[in-house]
MOPAC internal coordinates of N, CA, C and O (Angstrom, degrees):
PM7 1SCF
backbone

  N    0.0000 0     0.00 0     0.00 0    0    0    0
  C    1.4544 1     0.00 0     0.00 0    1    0    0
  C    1.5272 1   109.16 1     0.00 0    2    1    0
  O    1.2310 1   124.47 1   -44.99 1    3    2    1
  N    1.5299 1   109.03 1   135.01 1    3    2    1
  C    1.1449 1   105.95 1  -174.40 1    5    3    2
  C    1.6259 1   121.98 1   -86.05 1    6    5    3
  O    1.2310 1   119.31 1    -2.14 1    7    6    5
  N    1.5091 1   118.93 1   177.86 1    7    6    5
  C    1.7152 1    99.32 1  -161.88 1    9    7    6
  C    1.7170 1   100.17 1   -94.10 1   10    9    7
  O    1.2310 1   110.33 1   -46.16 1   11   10    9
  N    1.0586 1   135.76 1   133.84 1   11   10    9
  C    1.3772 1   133.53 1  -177.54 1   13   11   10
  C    1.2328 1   105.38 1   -38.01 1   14   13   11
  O    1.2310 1   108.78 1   -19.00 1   15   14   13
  N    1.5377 1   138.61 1   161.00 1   15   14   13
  C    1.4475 1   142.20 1   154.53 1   17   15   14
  C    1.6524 1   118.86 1   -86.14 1   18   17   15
  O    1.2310 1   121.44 1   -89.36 1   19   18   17
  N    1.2193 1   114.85 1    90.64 1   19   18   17
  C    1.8730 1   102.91 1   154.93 1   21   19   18
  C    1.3380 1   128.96 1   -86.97 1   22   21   19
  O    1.2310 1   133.76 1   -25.32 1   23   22   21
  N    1.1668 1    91.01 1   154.68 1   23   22   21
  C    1.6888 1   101.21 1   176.06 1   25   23   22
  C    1.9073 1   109.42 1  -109.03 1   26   25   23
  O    1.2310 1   117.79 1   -62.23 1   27   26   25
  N    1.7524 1   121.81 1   117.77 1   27   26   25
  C    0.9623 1   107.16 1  -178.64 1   29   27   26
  C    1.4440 1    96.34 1  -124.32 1   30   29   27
  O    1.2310 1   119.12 1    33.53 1   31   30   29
  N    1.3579 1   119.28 1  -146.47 1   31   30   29
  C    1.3054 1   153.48 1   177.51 1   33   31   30
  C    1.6533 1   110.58 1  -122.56 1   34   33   31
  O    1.2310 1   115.44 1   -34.49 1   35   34   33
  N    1.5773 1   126.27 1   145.51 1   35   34   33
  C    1.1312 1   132.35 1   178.36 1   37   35   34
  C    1.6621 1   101.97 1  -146.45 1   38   37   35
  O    1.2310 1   125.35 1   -32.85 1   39   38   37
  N    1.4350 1   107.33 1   147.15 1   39   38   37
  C    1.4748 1    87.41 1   164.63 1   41   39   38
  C    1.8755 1   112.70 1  -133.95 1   42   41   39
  O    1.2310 1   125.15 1     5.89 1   43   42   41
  N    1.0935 1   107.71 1  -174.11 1   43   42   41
  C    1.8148 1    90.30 1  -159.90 1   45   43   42
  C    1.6373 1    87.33 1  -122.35 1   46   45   43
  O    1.2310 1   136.89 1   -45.20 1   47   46   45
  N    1.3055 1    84.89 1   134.80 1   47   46   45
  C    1.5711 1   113.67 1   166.74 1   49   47   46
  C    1.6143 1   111.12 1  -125.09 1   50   49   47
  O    1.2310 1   131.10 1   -43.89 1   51   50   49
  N    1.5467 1    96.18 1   136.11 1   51   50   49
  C    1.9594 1   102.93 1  -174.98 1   53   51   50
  C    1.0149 1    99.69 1   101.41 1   54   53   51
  O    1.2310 1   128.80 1    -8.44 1   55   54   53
  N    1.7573 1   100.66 1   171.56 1   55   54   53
  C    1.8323 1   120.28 1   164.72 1   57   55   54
  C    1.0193 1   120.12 1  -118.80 1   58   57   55
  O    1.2310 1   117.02 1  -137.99 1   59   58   57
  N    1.6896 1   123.28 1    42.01 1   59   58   57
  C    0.9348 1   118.43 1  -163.15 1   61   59   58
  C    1.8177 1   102.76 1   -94.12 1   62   61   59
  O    1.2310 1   120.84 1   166.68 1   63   62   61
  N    1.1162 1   116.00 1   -13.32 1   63   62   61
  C    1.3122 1   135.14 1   167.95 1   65   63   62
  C    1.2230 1   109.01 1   -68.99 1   66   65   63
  O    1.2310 1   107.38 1   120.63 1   67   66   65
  N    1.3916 1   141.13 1   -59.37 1   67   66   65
  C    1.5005 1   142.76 1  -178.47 1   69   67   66
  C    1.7346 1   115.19 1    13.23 1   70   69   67
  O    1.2310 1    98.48 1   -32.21 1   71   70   69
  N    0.9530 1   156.17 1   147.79 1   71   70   69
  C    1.9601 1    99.75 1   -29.40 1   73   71   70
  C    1.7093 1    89.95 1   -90.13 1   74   73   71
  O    1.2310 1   116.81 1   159.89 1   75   74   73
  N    0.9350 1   123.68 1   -20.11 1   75   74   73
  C    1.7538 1   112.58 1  -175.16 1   77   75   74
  C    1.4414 1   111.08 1   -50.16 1   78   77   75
  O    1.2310 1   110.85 1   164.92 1   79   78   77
  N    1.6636 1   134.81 1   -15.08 1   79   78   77
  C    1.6258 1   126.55 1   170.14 1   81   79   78
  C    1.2541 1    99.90 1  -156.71 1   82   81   79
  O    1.2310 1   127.72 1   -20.39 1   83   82   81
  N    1.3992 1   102.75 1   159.61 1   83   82   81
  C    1.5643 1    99.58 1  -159.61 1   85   83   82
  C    1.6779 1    88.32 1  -143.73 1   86   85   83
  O    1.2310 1   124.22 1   -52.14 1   87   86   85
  N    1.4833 1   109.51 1   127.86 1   87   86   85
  C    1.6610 1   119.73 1   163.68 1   89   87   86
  C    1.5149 1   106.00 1    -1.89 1   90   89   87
  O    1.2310 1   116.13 1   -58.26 1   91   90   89
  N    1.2429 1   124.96 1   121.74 1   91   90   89
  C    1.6386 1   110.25 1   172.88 1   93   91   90
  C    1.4298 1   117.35 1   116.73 1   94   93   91
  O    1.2310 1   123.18 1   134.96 1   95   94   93
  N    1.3440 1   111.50 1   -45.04 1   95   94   93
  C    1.4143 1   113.90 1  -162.96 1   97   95   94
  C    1.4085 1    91.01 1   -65.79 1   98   97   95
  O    1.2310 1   121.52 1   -28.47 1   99   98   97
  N    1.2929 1   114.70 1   151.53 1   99   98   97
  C    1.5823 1   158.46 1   153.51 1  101   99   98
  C    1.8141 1    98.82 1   -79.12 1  102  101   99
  O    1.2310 1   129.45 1   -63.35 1  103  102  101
  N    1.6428 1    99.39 1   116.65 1  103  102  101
  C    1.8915 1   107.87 1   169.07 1  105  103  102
  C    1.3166 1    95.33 1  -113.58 1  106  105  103
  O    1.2310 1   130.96 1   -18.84 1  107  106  105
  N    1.8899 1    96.46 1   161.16 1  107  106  105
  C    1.9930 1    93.67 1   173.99 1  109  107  106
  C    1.8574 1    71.38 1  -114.42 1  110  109  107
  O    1.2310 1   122.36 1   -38.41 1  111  110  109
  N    1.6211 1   113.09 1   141.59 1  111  110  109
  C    1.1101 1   125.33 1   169.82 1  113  111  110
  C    1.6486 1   123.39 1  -109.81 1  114  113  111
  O    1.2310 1   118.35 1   -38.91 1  115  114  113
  N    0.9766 1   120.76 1   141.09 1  115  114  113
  C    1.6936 1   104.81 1   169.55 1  117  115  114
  C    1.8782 1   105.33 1  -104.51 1  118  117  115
  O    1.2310 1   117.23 1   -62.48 1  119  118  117
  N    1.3798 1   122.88 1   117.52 1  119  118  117
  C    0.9628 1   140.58 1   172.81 1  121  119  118
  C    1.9666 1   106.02 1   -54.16 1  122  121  119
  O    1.2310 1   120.54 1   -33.67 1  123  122  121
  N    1.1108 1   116.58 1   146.33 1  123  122  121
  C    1.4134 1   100.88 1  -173.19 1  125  123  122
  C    1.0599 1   139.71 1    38.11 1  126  125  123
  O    1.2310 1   110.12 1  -146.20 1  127  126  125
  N    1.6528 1   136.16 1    33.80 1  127  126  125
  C    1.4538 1   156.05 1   113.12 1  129  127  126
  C    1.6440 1   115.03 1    -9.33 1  130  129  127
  O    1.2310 1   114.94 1   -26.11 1  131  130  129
  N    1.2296 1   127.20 1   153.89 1  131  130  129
  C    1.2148 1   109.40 1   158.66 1  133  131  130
  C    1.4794 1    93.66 1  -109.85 1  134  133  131
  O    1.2310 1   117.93 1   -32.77 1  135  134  133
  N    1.5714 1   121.54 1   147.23 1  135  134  133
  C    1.2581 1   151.73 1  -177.05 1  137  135  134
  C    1.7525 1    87.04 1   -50.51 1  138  137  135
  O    1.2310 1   124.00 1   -14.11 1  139  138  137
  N    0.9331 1   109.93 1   165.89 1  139  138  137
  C    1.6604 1   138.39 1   176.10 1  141  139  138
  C    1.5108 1   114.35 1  -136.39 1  142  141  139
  O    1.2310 1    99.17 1   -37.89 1  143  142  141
  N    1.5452 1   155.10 1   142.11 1  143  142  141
  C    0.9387 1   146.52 1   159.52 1  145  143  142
  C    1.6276 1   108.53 1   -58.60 1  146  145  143
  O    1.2310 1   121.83 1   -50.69 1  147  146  145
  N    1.4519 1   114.10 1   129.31 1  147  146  145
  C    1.5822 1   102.89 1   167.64 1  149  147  146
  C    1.1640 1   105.89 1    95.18 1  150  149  147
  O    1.2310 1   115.11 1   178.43 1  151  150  149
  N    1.2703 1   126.88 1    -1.57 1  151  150  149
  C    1.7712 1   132.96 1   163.64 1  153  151  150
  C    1.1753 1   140.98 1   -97.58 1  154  153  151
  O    1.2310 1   101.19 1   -42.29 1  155  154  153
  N    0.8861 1   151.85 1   137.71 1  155  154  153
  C    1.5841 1   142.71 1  -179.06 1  157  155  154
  C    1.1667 1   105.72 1   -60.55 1  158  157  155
  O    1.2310 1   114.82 1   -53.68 1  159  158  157
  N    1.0952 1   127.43 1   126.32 1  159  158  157
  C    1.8794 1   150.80 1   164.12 1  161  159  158
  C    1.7745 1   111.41 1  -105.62 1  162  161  159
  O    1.2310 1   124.65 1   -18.14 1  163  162  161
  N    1.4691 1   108.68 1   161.86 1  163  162  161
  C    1.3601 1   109.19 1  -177.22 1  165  163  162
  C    1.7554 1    93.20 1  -132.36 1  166  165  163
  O    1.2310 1   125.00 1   -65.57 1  167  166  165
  N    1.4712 1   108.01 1   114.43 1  167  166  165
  C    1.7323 1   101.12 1  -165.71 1  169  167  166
  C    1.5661 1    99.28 1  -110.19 1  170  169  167
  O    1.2310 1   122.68 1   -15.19 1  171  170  169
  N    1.5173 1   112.48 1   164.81 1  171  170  169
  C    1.5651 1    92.78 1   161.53 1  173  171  170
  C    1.9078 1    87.39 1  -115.59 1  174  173  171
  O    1.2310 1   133.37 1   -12.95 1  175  174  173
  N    1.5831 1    91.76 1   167.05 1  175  174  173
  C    1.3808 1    91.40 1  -151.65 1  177  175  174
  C    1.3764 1    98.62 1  -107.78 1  178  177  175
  O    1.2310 1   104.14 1    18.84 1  179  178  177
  N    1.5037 1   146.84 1  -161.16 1  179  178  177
  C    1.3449 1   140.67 1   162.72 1  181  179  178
  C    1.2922 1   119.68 1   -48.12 1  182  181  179
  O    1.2310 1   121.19 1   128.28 1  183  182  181
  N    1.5427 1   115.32 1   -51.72 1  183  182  181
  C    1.2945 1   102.09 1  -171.40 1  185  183  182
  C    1.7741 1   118.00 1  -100.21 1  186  185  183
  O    1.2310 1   136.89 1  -164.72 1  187  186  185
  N    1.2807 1    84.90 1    15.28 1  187  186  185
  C    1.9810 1    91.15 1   163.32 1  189  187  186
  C    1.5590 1    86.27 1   114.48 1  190  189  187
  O    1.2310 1   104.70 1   131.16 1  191  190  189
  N    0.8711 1   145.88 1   -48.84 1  191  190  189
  C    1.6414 1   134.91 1  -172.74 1  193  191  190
  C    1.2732 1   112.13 1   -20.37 1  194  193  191
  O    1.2310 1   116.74 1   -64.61 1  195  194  193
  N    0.9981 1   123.80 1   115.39 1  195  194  193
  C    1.9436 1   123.50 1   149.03 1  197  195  194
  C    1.4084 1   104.53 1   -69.71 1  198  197  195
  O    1.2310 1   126.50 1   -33.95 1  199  198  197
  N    1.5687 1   105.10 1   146.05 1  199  198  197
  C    1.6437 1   106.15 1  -165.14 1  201  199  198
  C    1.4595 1    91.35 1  -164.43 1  202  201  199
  O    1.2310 1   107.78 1   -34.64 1  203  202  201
  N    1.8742 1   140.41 1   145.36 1  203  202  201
  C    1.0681 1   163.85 1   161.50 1  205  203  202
  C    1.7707 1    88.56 1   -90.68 1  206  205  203
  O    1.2310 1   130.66 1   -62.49 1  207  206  205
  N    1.9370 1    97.03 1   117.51 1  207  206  205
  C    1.3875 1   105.74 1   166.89 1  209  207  206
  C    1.4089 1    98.79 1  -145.96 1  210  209  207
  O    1.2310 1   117.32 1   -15.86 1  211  210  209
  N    1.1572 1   122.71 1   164.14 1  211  210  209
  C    1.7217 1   150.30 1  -170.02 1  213  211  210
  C    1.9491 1    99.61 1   -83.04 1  214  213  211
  O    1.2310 1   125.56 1   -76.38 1  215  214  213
  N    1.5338 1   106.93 1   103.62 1  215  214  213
  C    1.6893 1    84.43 1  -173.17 1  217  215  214
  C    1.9192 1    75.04 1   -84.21 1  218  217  215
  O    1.2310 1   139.27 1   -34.10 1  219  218  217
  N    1.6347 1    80.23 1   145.90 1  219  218  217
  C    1.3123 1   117.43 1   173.03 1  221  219  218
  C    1.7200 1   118.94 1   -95.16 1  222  221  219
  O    1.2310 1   117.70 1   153.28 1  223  222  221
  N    1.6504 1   121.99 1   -26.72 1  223  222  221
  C    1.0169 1   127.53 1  -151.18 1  225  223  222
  C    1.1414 1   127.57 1   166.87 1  226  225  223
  O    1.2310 1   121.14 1   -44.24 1  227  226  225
  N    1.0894 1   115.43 1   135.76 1  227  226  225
  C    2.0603 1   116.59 1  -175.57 1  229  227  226
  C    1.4908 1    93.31 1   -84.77 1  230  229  227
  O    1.2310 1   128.38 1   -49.00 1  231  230  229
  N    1.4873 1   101.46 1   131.00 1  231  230  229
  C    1.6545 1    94.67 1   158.50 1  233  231  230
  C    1.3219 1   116.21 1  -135.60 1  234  233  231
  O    1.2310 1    97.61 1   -11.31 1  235  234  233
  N    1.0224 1   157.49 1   168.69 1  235  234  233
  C    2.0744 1   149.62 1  -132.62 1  237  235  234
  C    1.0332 1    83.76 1   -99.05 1  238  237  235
  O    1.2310 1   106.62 1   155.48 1  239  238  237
  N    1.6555 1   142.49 1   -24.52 1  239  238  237
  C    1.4025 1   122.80 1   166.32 1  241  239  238
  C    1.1125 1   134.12 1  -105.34 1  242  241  239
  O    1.2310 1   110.65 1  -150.77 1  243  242  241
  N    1.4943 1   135.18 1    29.23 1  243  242  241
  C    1.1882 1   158.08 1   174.10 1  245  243  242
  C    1.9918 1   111.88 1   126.34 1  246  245  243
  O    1.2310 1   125.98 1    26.98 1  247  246  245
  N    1.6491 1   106.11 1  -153.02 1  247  246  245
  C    1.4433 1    77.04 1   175.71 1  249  247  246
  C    1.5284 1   131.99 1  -142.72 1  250  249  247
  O    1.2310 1   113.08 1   -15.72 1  251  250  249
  N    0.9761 1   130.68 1   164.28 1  251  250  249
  C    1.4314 1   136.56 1  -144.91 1  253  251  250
  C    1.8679 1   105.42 1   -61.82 1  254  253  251
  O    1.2310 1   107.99 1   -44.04 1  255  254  253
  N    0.8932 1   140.04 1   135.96 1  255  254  253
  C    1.5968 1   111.36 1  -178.34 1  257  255  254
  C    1.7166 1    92.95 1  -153.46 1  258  257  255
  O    1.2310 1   123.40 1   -35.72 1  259  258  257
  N    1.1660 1   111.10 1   144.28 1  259  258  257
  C    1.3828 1   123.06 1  -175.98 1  261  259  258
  C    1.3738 1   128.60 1  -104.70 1  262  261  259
  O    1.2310 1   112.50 1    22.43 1  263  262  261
  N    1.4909 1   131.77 1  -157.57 1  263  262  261
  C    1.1526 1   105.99 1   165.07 1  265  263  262
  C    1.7014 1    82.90 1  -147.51 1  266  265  263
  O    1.2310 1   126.40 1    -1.66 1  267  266  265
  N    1.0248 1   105.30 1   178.34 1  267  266  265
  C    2.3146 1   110.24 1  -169.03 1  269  267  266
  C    1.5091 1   103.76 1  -101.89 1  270  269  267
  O    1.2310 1   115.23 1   179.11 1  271  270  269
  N    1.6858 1   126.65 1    -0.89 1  271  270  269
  C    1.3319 1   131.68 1  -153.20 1  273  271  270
  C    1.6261 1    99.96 1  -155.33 1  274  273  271
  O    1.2310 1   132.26 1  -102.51 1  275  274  273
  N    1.6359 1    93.92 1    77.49 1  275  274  273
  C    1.9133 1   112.82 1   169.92 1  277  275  274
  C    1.1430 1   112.01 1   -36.74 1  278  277  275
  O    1.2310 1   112.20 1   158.09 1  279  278  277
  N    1.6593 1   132.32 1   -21.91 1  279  278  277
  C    1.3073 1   139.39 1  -165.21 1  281  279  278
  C    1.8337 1   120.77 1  -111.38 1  282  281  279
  O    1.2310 1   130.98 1   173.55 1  283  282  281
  N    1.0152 1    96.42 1    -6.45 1  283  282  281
  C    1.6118 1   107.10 1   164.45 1  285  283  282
  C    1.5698 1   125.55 1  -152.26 1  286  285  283
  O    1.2310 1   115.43 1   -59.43 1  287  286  285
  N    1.1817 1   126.27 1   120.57 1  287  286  285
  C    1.2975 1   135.94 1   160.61 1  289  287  286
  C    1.4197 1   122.58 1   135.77 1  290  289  287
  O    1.2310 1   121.88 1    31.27 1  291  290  289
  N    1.2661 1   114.01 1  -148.73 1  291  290  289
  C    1.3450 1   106.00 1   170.26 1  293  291  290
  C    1.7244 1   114.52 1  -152.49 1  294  293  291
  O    1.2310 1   119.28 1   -42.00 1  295  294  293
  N    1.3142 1   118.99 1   138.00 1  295  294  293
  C    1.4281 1   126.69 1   179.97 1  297  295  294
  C    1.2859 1   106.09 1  -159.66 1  298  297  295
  O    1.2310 1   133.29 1     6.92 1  299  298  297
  N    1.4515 1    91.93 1  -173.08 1  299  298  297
  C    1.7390 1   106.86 1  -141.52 1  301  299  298
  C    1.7000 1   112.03 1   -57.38 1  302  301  299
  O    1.2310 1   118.33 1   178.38 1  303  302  301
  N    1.6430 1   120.78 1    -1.62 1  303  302  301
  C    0.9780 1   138.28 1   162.11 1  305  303  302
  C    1.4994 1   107.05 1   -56.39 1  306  305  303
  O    1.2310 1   114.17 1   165.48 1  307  306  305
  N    1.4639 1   128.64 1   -14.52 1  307  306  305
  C    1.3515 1   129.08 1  -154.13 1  309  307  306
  C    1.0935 1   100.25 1  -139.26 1  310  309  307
  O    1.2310 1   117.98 1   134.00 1  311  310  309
  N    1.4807 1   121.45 1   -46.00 1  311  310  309
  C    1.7812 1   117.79 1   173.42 1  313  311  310
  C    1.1689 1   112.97 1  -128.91 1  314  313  311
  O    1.2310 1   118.58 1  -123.92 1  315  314  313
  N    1.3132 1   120.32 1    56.08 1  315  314  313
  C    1.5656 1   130.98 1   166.29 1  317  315  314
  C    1.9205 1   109.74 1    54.25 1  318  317  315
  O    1.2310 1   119.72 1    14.58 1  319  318  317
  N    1.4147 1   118.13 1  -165.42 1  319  318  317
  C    1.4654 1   114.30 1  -161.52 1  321  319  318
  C    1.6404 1    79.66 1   -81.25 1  322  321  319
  O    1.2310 1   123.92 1   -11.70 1  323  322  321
  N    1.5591 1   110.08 1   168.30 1  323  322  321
  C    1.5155 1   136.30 1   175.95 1  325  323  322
  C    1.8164 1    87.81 1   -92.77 1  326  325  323
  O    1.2310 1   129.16 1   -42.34 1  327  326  325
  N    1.4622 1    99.96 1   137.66 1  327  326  325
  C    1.0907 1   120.53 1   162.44 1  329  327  326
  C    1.6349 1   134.65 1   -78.28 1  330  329  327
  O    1.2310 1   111.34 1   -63.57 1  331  330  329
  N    1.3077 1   133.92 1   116.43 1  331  330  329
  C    1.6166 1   133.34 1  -125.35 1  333  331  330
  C    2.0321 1    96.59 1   -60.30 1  334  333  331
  O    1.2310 1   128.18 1   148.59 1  335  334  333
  N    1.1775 1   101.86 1   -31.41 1  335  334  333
  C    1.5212 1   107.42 1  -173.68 1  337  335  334
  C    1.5869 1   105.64 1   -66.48 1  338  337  335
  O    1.2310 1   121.76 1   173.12 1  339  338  337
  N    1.4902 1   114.23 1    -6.88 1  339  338  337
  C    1.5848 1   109.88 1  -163.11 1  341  339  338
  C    1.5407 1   101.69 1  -117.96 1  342  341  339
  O    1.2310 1   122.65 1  -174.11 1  343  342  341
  N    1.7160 1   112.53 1     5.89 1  343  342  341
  C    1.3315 1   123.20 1   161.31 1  345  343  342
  C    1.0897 1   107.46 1   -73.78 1  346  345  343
  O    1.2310 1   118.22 1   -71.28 1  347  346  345
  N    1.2924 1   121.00 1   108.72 1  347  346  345
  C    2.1346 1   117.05 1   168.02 1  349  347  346
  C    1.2507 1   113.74 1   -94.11 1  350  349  347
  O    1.2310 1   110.45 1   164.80 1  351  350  349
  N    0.6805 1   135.55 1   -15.20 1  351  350  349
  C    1.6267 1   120.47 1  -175.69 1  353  351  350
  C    1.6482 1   100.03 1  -166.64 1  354  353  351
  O    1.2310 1   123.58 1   -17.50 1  355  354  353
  N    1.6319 1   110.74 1   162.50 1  355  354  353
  C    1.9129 1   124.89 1   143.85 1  357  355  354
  C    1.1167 1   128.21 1  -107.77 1  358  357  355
  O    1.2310 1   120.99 1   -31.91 1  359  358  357
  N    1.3792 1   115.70 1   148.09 1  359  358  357
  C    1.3910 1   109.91 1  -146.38 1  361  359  358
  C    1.3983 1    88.40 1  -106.37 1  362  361  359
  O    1.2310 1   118.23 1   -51.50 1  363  362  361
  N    1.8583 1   120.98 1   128.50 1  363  362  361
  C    1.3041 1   116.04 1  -169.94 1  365  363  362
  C    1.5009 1   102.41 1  -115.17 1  366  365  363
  O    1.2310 1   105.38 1   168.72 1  367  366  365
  N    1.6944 1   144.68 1   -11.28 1  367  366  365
  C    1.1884 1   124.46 1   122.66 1  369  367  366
  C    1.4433 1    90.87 1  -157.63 1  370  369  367
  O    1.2310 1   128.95 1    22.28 1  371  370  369
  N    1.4606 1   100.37 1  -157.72 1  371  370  369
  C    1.4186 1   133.28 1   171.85 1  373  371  370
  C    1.5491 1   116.18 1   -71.54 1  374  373  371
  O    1.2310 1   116.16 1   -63.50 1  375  374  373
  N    1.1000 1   124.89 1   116.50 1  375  374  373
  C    1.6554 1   113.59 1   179.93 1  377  375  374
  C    1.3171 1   105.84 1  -115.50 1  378  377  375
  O    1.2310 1   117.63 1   169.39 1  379  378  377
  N    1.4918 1   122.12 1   -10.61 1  379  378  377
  C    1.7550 1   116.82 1   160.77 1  381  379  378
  C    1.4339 1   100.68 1  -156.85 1  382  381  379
  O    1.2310 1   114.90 1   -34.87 1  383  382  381
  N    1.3354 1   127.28 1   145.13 1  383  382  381
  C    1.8293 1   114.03 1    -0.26 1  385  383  382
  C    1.7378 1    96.75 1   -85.19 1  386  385  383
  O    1.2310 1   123.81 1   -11.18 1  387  386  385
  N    0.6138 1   110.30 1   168.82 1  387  386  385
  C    1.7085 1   124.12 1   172.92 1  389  387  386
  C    1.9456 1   111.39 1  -100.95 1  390  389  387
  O    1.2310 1   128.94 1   145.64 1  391  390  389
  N    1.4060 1   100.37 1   -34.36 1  391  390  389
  C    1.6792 1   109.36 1  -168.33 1  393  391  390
  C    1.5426 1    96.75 1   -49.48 1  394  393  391
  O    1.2310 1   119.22 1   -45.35 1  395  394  393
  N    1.3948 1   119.09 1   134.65 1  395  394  393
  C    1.3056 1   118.24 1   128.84 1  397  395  394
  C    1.4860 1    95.51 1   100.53 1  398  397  395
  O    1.2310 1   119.09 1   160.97 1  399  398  397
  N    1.3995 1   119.33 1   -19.03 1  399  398  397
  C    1.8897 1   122.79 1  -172.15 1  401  399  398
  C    1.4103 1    89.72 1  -149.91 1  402  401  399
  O    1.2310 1   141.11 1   -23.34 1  403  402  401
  N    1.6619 1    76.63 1   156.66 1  403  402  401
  C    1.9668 1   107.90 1  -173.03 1  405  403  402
  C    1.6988 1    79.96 1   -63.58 1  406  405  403
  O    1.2310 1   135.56 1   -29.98 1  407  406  405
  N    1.6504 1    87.49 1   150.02 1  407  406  405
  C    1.6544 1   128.06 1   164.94 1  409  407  406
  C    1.4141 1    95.41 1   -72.22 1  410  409  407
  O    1.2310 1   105.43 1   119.27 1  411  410  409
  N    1.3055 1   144.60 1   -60.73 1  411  410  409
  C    1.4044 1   134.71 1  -152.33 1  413  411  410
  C    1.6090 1    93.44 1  -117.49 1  414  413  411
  O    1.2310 1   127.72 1   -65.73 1  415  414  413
  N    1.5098 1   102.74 1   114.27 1  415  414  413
  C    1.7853 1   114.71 1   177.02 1  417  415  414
  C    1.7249 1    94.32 1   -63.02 1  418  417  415
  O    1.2310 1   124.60 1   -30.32 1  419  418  417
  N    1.3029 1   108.77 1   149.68 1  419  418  417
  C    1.1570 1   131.77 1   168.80 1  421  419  418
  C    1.7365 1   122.07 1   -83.81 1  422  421  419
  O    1.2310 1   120.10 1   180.00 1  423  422  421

């Protein structure tokens, strides 16, 4: 059975996103999505963190996910691929602020 789809709200804390999200922004997410390569995902991480990362890649043990800012945070460079159950949501765009940056993160 498959997992229902929600649609929530997330909001971003850190720079580990830089420059594609910035501290603050408001995401509209769909809860139970399947990940896409090249999309924004919302993972929880080893030590319980919820975190917006870039899946990078399927790997036989869940999946590879990055972060846009070599200089802060942490991803699968640090704790191996995310495991598919520890994917929470896709990130389907930006709903504040809108000024000045794309509506749908890349």
């Amino acid at each position: 059975m498959s997992t229902p789809v929600r649609v929530g709200l997330a909001r971003v804390h850190g720079r580990s996103m830089l420059p594609t999200l910035h501290p603050g922004d408001l995401l509209l997410v769909v809860h139970g999505a399947r990940p896409r390569v090249g999309r924004l995902v919302v993972v929880r991480l080893p030590d319980g963190t919820v975190a917006v990362k870039r899946a990078v890649r399927r790997e036989p043990d869940g999946w590879w996910v990055e972060r846009d800012n070599p200089r802060e945070g942490v991803d699968s460079w640090t704790v191996g691929a995310v495991p598919d159950d520890r994917v929470l949501a896709a990130v389907l765009a930006r709903v504040w602020p809108l000024r000045g940056r794309r509506a749908v993160p890349d």
